[in-house]
C-alpha positions in Angstrom: 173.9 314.8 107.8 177.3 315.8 108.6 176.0 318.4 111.1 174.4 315.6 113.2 177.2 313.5 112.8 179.3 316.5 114.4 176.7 316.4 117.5 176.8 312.6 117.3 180.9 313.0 117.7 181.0 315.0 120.5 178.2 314.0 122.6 179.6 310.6 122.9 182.5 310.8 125.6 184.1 307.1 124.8 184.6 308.6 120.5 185.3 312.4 121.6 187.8 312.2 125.0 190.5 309.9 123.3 190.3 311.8 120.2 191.2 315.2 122.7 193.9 312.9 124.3 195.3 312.6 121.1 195.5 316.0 120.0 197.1 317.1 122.9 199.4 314.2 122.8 200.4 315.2 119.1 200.5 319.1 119.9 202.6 318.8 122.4 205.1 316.2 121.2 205.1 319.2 117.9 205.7 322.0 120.4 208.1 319.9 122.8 210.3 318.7 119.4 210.7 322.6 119.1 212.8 322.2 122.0 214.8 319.8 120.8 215.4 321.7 117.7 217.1 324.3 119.3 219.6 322.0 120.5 220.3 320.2 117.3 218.7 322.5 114.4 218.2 319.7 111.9 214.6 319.8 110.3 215.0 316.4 109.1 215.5 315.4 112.9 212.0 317.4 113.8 210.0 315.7 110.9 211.4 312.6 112.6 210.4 313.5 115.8 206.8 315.1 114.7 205.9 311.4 113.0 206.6 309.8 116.4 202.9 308.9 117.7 201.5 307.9 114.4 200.9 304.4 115.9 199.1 306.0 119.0 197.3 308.1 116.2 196.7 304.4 114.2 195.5 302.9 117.2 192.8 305.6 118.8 191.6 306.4 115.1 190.9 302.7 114.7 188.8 302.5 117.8 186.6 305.4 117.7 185.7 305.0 113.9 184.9 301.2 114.8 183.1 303.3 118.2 181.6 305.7 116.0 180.2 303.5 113.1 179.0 300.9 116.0 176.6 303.4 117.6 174.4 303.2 114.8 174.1 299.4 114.4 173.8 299.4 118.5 170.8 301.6 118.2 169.3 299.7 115.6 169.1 303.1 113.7 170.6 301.5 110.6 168.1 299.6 109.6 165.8 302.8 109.7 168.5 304.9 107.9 169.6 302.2 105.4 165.8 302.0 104.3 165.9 305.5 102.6 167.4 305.9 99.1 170.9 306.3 98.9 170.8 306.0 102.9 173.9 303.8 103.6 176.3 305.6 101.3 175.0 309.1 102.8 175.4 307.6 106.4 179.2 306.5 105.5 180.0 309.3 103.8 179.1 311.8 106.1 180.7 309.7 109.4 183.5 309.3 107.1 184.3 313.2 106.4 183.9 313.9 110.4 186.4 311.4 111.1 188.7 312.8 108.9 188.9 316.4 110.3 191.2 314.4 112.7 193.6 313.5 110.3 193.5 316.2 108.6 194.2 318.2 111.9 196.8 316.6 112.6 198.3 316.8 109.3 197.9 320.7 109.1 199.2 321.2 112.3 202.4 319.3 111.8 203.0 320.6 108.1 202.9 323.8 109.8 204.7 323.7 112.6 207.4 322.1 110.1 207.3 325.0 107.5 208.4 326.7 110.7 211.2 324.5 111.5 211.7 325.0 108.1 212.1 328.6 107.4 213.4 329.6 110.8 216.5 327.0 110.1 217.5 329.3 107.1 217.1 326.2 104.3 216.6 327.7 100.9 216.3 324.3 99.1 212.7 323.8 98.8 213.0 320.0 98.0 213.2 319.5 101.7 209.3 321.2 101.7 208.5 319.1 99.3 209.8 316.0 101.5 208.4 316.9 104.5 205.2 317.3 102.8 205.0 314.0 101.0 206.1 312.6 104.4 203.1 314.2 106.2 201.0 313.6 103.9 202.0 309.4 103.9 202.5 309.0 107.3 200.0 311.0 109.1 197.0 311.5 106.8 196.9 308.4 104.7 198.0 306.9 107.6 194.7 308.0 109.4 192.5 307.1 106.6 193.7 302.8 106.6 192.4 303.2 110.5 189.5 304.9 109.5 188.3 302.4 106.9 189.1 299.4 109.1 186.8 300.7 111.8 184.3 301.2 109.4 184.7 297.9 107.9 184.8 296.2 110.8 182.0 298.0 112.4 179.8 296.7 109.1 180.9 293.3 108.9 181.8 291.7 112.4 180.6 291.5 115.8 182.2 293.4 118.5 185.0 291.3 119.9 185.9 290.1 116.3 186.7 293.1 115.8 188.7 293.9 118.5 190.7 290.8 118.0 191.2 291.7 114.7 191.8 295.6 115.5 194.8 294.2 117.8 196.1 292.1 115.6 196.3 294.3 113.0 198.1 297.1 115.4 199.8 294.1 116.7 201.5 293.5 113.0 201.8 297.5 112.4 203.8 297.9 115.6 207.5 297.5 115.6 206.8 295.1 118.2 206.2 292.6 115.5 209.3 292.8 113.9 211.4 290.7 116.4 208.8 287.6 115.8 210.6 286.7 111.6 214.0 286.3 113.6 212.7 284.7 116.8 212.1 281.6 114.7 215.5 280.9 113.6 217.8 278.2 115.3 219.9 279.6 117.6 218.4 283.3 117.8 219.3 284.9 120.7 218.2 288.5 122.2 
């Protein structure tokens, strides 16, 4: 099942090509923070810099697993699949464990490309590995999975521009665009 979920996942150009922006975008913010850590050398500064785009990662991972999940209700192939025993759970779990290879990508790739950072800056306290780890692990593979879920979710329960509304208003209120809107409401709040 996974198999044909992997064909699924890469036939399908509106799921696969933002998932490819994204990996390029994340590899080469990793590779260009390099850059920046020869100027400064700080590997607290780099694990800053490598968690920068986990809102672009929030926002394409919460599209393409609403995309992904939606192809089968679109196709009416759900009600087909859904018929056989145990056919919905092995339908979500197998879309569910392609869609996180992404995450999981993107988390390996950063923890290493930190470990780097890491033991070229000449650190022998191996609490900061254990930070940048926990870090990692919170804000780019957990944070992949809430995305992940939602699309699924929404994908089950909601028609397609439900979704969408809600999909933006949930980025909307993960943003940091959203904090400004508590203070906006006082008296005499000005920018």
């Amino acid at each position: 099942m996974i198999k044909q979920n992997l064909k699924l996942f890469f036939k399908t150009k509106i799921i696969f090509i933002p998932v490819i922006i994204l990996l390029v975008c994340f590899l080469g913010n990793l590779v260009y923070s390099c850059y920046s850590f020869s100027l400064n050398s700080d590997v607290l500064i780099y694990l800053k810099n490598s968690i920068k785009l986990c809102l672009l990662s929030f926002v394409i991972l919460c599209f393409t697993s609403y995309e992904f999940f939606y192809l089968y209700k679109r196709c009416y192939i759900d009600e087909a699949l859904y018929s056989h025993k145990n056919g919905k759970t092995r339908i979500l779990t197998s879309t569910v464990t392609v869609l996180l290879f992404i995450p999981a990508l993107e988390f390996f790739s950063a923890f290493v490309f930190n470990f780097v950072i890491f033991l070229s800056s000449g650190m022998n306290d191996y609490s900061y590995l254990y930070h940048i780890f926990s870090v990692l692990f919170l804000y780019v593979f957990l944070g992949g999975i809430i995305p992940i879920l939602l699309g699924v979710f929404f994908a089950q329960k909601t028609k397609r521009i439900v979704s969408y509304a809600l999909m933006a208003l949930i980025i909307f209120l993960v943003s940091s665009t959203s904090d400004f809107i508590p203070g906006g409401f006082k008296p005499g709040y000005q920018n």
